[in-house]
Residue, then its C-alpha position, 0 to 999 in steps of 0.5 A: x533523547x531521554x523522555x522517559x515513560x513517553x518513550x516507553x508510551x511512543x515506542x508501545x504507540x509504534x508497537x501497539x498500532x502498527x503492529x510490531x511485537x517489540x521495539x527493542x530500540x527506537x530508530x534513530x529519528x524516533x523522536x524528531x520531527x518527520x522530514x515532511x515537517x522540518x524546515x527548509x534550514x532543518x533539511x538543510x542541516x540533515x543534507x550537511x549531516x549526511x554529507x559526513x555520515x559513516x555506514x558500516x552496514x545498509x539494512x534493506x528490505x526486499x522481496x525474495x521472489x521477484x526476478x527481474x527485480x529482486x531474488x534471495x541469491x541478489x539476481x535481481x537489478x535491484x539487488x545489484x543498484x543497492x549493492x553499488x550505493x552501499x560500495x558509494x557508501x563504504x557499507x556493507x549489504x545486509x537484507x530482510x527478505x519479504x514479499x512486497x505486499x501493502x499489506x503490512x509493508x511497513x509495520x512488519x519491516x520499519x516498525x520492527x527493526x528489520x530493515x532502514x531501506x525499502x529497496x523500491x517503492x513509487x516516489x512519493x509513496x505515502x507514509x515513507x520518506x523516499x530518495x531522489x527518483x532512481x528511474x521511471x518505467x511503464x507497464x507494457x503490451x508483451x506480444x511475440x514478435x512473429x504475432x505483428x501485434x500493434x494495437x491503439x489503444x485499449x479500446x482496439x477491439x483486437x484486445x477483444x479477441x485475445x487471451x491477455x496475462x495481467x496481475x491480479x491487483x495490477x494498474x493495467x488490469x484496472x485500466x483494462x476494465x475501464x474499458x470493458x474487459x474483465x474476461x479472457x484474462x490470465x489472471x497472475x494472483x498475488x502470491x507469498x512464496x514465489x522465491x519457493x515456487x518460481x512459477x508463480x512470479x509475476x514475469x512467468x506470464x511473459x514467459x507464457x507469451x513466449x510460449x505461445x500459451x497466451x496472447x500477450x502479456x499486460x505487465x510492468x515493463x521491467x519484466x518483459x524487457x528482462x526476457x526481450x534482453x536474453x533474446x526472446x522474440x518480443x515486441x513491447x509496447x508501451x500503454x503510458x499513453x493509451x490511459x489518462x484517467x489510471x496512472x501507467x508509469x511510475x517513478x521508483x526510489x529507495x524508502x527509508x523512515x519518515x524520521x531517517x532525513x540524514x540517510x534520505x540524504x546520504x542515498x540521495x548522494x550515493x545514487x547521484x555519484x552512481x548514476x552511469x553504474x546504475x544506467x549499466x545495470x538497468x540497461x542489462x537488464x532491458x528496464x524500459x526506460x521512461x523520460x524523467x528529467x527529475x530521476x537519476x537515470x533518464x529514458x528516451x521513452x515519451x513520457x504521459x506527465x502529470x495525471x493529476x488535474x485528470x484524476x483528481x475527480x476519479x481517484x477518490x471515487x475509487x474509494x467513496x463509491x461503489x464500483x460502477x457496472x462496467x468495471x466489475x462485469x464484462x460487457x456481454x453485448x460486446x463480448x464473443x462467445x467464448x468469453x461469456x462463461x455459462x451455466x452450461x459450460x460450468x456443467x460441463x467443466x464439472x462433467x469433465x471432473x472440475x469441482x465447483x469449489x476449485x470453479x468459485x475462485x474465477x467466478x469471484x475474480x469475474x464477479x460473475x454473480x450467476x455463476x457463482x450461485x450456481x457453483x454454490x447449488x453444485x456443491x460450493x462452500x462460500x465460507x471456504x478459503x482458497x489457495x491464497x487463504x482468504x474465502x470469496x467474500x474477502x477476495x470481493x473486499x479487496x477487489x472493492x467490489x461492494x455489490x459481490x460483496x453484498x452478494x456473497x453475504x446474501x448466500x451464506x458468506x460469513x461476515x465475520x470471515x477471516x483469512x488465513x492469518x485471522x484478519x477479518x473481511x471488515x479489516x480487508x476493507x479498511x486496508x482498501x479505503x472503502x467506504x461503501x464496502x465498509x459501510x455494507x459490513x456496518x449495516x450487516x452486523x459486522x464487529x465494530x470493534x473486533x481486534x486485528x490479529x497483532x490487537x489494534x481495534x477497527x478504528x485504530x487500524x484505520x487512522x494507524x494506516x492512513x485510511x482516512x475514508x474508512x475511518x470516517x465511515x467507521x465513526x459515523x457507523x458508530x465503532x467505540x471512539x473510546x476502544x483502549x488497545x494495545x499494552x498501553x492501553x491506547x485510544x483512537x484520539x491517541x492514534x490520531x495524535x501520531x498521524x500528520x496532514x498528507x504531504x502531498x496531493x496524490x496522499x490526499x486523494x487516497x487517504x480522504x478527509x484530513x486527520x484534523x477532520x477526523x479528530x474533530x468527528x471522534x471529539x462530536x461523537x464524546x471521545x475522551x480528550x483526557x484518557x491516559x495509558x498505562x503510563x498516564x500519559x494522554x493524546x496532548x502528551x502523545x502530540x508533543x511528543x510527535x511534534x504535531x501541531x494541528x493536533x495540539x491545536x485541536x485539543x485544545x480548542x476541544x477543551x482537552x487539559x494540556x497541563x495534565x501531567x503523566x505518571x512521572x509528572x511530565x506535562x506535554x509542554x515538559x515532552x515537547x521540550x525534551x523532545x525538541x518539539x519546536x512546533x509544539x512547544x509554540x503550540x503549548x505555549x499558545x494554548x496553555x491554560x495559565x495557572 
């Protein structure tokens, strides 16, 4: 595709808003239409391509720390199920290693070139195009066999009077606290450097049960049928069905560009051809398998089914809500003793040496507002950051906990707070869609239009990463609809104009309002429908080159000139064109002024 400056204009829309330093090349899709919106005769010819599609190398990402599922020396059965695509393939294995955090787990891994495969990610995971589902699996209850531990549920008081190991941002650990228990946990904190440190992966807290240092262990099942396998004395159950409103099990795949349909394709067929390989390897590694009639490798374990008619009404509460009393506290009438932490027992932990500041970080985890005020009468410096680099008021953001958020503020926490690597307790809150958080931060003067570390503006960074909710409170709270950003000195219409409708209903629920909707909310608040980047090109211009209709379709009902011509005198219709656009060159068409 040769378009000129508009690919200049579409690489720096990629490098600018989404974060990569440089794009030295486009992707090989770059200017096609996303998969989501090809036609069933344009899949079908990508199926066909992929048929005859030759790879020298498979580029993945994965994380580096991550046994059983994935290690910087290839121990991990993720590891081995790519090596066996890639042979299926005649291709080579190459890896970009980084820890599987959302944070930036596309933009610093497609946008920049570092990879075409995301080694594992949920099936249907928004914002990439994912392979057939390889397999599907459960989180677990882990116990020591010896212990005779069943439990029925997570209502079973006897969850009441056990220390339980759960990850920090963890389904179980949310299922956990929507029934009331937010205490007596061992609670496993994300981490960047577990391939350095090994204790800090998140399969450790298994090992802990085995140990007999805690009770049990509420993990993702891969983890526990790891060590179930090698012989320690485990007893696992699974929780798939114990939860309907927090979904437990999961579909797992391989991610590739939105814009990559051949290589979709061409791993769809490797991983089909692989399938008694791939059931050899997962059975080596004890995956608990779920049933799954739609994934390559099959399970015998009952499966819930579908969790949408009955999430549909929570999922998006989690984002437009605050977060609701019992989920953010223990429930002190129901708890023992020993699970409420007092002042008292604060000051005597730092009688026995403890320092306050090492004591926040549990309290903020517990949303223990008591505690927390009296750490900070002992000595406690709220603004500090902790080991994993944010400070408190970060950690409650991300936590979508508004009301510790508030509070926290209320006691001197900056809200202008950074972590370690610059983001701002504002940008934490758009990265989790939530609105009240978000919201409060407007309110309490935060910068509405202080820029990301990588320079994308709050706005750019909402409507960049899908977080529609957030971005829809942003406009309303008043952020620059007009904010230029970035080399080419791009605007939030220009964002938008990259950005297509979810294409599936799980996406709709987590992102919020439509990107149309949103348009429409800059255009009644004056954005400018004609501003031009370095390279004069505009939001039309941009829509064209993504081949997005709705957007085209906005724009001009909104009054924007679609006959406005670049710096190299190029029109939209002239970049649909070019681009094969198919479905804006019809809109062009349709909506372009006559002369």
């Amino acid at each position: 595709m040769r378009i000129g400056s508009i690919l200049t204009v579409l690489l720096a829309v990629q490098a600018a808003v989404l974060g990569a330093a440089a794009a030295e090349e486009a992707p090989a899709f770059n200017k096609q239409i996303p998969y989501q919106q090809m036609t069933p005769a344009e899949r079908t010819a990508a199926r066909k391509a992929a048929r005859d599609q030759r790879y020298d190398t498979l580029k993945f990402c994965a994380d580096p720390g991550n046994l059983p599922l994935s290690d910087v020396h290839g121990a991990g059965f993720q590891n081995r199920i790519a090596e066996v695509v890639a042979k299926r393939l005649g291709a080579k294995v190459s890896t970009f290693w980084r820890p599987f955090l959302e944070r930036g787990l596309t933009r610093e891994t497609f946008d920049n070139n570092e990879c075409d495969i995301l080694i594992e990610v949920p099936y249907g995971y928004e914002r990439i195009l994912t392979t057939v589902p390889i397999y599907r699996s459960t989180y677990v209850l882990a116990t020591r066999t010896d212990r005779n531990f069943t439990f029925s549920g997570f209502d079973d008081p006897r969850l009441e009077d056990i220390r339980i190991g759960v990850f920090q941002h963890s389904a179980f650990r949310e299922a956990l606290a929507r029934h009331g228990r937010k205490e007596k946990l061992d609670v496993h904190v994300i981490s960047q450097d577990a391939d350095l440190e090994p204790e800090k992966q998140p399969w450790r807290q298994v090992q802990k049960v085995v140990d007999g240092t805690l009770d049990a262990a509420g993990v993702w099942g891969p983890f526990a049928g790891w060590l179930k396998k090698q012989g320690a004395p485990l007893t696992l159950q699974p929780v798939n069905l114990m939860e309907d409103q927090v979904v437990l099990e999961f579909d797992l795949a391989f991610g590739v560009r939105t814009n990559d349909p051949i290589l979709k394709y061409a791993l769809d067929f490797a991983l089909e051809d692989s399938r008694d390989e791939i059931r050899a390897i997962l059975d080596d590694f004890g995956v608990p398998l779920v049933r799954c009639s739609a994934c390559v490798v099959d399970g015998d374990l009952p499966s819930h089914g579908t969790y949408f008619d009955r999430i549909v009404d929570e999922g998006q509460k989690r984002f437009t809500e605050v977060a609701p009393e019992e989920t953010r506290r223990i429930d002190a009438a129901k708890a023992s003793p020993d699970q409420i932490v007092t002042v008292a027992k604060v000051d005597a932990e730092i009688a026995a040496g403890a320092k306050a500041q090492d004591l926040l970080e549990g309290a903020v985890l517990a949303s223990d507002e008591a505690r927390i005020e009296a750490l900070i009468a002992r000595g406690a410096d709220v603004n500090r950051r902790s080991k994993l680099g944010a400070p408190a008021v970060i950690t409650a953001a991300q936590s979508r906990d508004t009301e510790l958020v508030a509070f926290l503020l209320d006691h001197g926490a900056d809200v202008e707070a950074t972590d370690l690597s610059g983001w701002t307790l504002l940008q934490h809150a758009i990265l989790r869609n939530h609105q009240p958080t978000v919201k409060l931060l407007a309110e309490r003067g935060a910068d509405l239009g202080r820029q990301t570390p990588n320079g994308v503006s709050p706005l750019g960074l909402a409507l960049s990463e899908g977080k529609y909710f957030a971005a829809e409170t942003l406009i309303a709270a008043g952020a620059p609809v007009d904010e230029r950003f970035g080399t080419e000195a791009l605007t939030p219409m220009m964002v938008a104009a990259t950005q297509y409708e979810a294409n599936n209903r799980d996406a709709q629920i987590a992102q919020g309002p439509s990107i149309v909707a949103l348009a429409e909310q800059l255009v009644a608040k004056g954005a400018d429908l004609d501003a031009r980047t370095r390279h004069g090109v505009t939001a039309a211009m941009i829509a064209a080159g993504f081949d997005n209709a709705a957007m085209i379709g906005l724009l001009a009902k909104a009054g924007a000139d679609l006959a406005a011509t670049d710096n190299a005198g190029r029109s939209a219709l002239d970049v649909a064109r070019e681009a094969d656009a198919a479905a804006a060159v019809q809109a062009l068409t349709l909506f372009q002024k006559k002369p």
